[in-house]
C-alpha positions as CSV (number, residue, x, y, z in Angstrom):
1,X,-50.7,153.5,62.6
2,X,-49.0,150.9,60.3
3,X,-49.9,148.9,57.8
4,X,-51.1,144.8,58.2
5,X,-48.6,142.4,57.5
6,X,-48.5,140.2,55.1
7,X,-49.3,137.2,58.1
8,X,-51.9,139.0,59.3
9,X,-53.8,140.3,56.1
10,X,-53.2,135.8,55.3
11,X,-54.8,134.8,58.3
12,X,-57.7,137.3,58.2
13,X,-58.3,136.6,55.2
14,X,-58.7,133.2,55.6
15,X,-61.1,133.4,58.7
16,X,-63.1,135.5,56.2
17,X,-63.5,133.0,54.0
18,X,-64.6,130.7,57.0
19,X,-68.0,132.7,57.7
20,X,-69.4,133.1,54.1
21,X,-72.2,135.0,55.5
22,X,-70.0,137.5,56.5
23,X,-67.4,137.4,54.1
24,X,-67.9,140.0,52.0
25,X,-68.2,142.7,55.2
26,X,-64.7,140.8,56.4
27,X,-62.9,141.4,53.3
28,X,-64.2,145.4,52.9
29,X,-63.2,146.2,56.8
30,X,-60.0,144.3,56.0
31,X,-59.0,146.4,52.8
32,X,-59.4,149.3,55.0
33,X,-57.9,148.2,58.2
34,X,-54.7,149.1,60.1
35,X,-52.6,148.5,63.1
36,X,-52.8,150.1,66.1
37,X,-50.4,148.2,68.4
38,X,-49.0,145.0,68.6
39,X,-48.4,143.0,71.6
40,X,-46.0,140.1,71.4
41,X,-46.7,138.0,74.8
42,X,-44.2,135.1,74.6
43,X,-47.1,133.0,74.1
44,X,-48.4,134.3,70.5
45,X,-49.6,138.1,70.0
46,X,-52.1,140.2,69.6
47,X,-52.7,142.9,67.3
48,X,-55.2,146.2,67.6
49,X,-56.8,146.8,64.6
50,X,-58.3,149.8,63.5
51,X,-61.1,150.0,60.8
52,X,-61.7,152.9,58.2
53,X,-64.2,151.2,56.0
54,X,-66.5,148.8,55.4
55,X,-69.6,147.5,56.6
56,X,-70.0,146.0,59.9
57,X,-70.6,141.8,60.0
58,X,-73.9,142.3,61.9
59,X,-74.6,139.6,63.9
60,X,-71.0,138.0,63.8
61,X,-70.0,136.8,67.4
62,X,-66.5,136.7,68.6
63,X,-64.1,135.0,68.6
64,X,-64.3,133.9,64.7
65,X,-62.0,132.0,62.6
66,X,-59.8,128.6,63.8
67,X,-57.1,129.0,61.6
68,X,-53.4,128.4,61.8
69,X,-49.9,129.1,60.1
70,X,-46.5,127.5,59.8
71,X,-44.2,130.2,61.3
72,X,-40.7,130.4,60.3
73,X,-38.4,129.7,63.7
74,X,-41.2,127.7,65.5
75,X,-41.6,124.1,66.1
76,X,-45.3,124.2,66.2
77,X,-47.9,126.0,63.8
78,X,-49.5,128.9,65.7
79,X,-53.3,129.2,65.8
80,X,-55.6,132.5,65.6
81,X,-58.6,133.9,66.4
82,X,-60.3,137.3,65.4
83,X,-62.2,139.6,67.9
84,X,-64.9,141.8,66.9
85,X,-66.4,144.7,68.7
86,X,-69.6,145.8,67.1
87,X,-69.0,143.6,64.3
88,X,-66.1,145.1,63.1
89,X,-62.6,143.6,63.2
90,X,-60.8,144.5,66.5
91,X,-57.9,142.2,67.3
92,X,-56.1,139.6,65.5
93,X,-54.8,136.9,68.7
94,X,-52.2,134.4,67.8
95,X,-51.3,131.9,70.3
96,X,-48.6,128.7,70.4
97,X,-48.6,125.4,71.2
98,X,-47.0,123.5,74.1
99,X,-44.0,125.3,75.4
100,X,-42.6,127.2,71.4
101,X,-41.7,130.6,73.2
102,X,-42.1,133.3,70.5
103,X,-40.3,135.9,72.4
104,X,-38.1,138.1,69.8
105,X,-40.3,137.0,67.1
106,X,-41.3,139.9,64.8
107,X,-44.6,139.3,63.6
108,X,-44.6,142.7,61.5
109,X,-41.9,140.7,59.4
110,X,-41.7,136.9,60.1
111,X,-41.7,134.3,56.9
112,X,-44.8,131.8,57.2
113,X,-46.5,129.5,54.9
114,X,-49.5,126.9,54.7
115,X,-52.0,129.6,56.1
116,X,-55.3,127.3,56.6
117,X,-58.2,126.0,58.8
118,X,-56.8,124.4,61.6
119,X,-57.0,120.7,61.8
């Protein structure tokens, strides 16, 4: 298993902060969370996550979060989502816009910025 990266511990963190209720069991799994695969589609991604710790956001029904990121390399922002499965964090999905292929992108590694609720 590897370690989040620095995209994907921005973005869940900011869906965390977009369920207060929940928050605080976001942030513990997340602190404790790792990657067990990630799949780049051409389309966005999706990363496995696996939790060691925390407290499960009972109650919390999938998919949370409408956030989204300026990538470096893509015309448009990319949007995410965050599955659950028993109310702990699951898979991280990030998907495009119109036709902005993200083949070859590295998401383990890629710059990004402006990480925020979607507008």
């Amino acid at each position: 298993m590897s370690s989040l990266s620095n995209l994907e511990r921005a973005v869940l963190r900011e869906i965390a902060r977009q369920v207060p209720g929940h928050q605080q069991a976001l942030e513990a799994q997340l602190d404790g969370a790792s990657v067990i695969e990630r799949e780049n589609t051409g389309a966005g991604f999706f990363t496995t996550l696996s939790v060691a710790s925390g407290p499960p956001a009972d109650g919390l029904k999938s998919p949370v979060g409408d956030v989204r990121a300026i990538v470096a390399g893509r015309k448009f922002e990319i949007g995410f989502l965050l599955w659950l499965q028993n109310g702990l964090l699951r898979k991280l999905e990030g998907y495009t816009y119109g036709q902005d292929s993200t083949t070859g992108l590295d998401y383990a590694t890629v710059s990004f910025s402006d990480v925020g609720p979607r507008v």
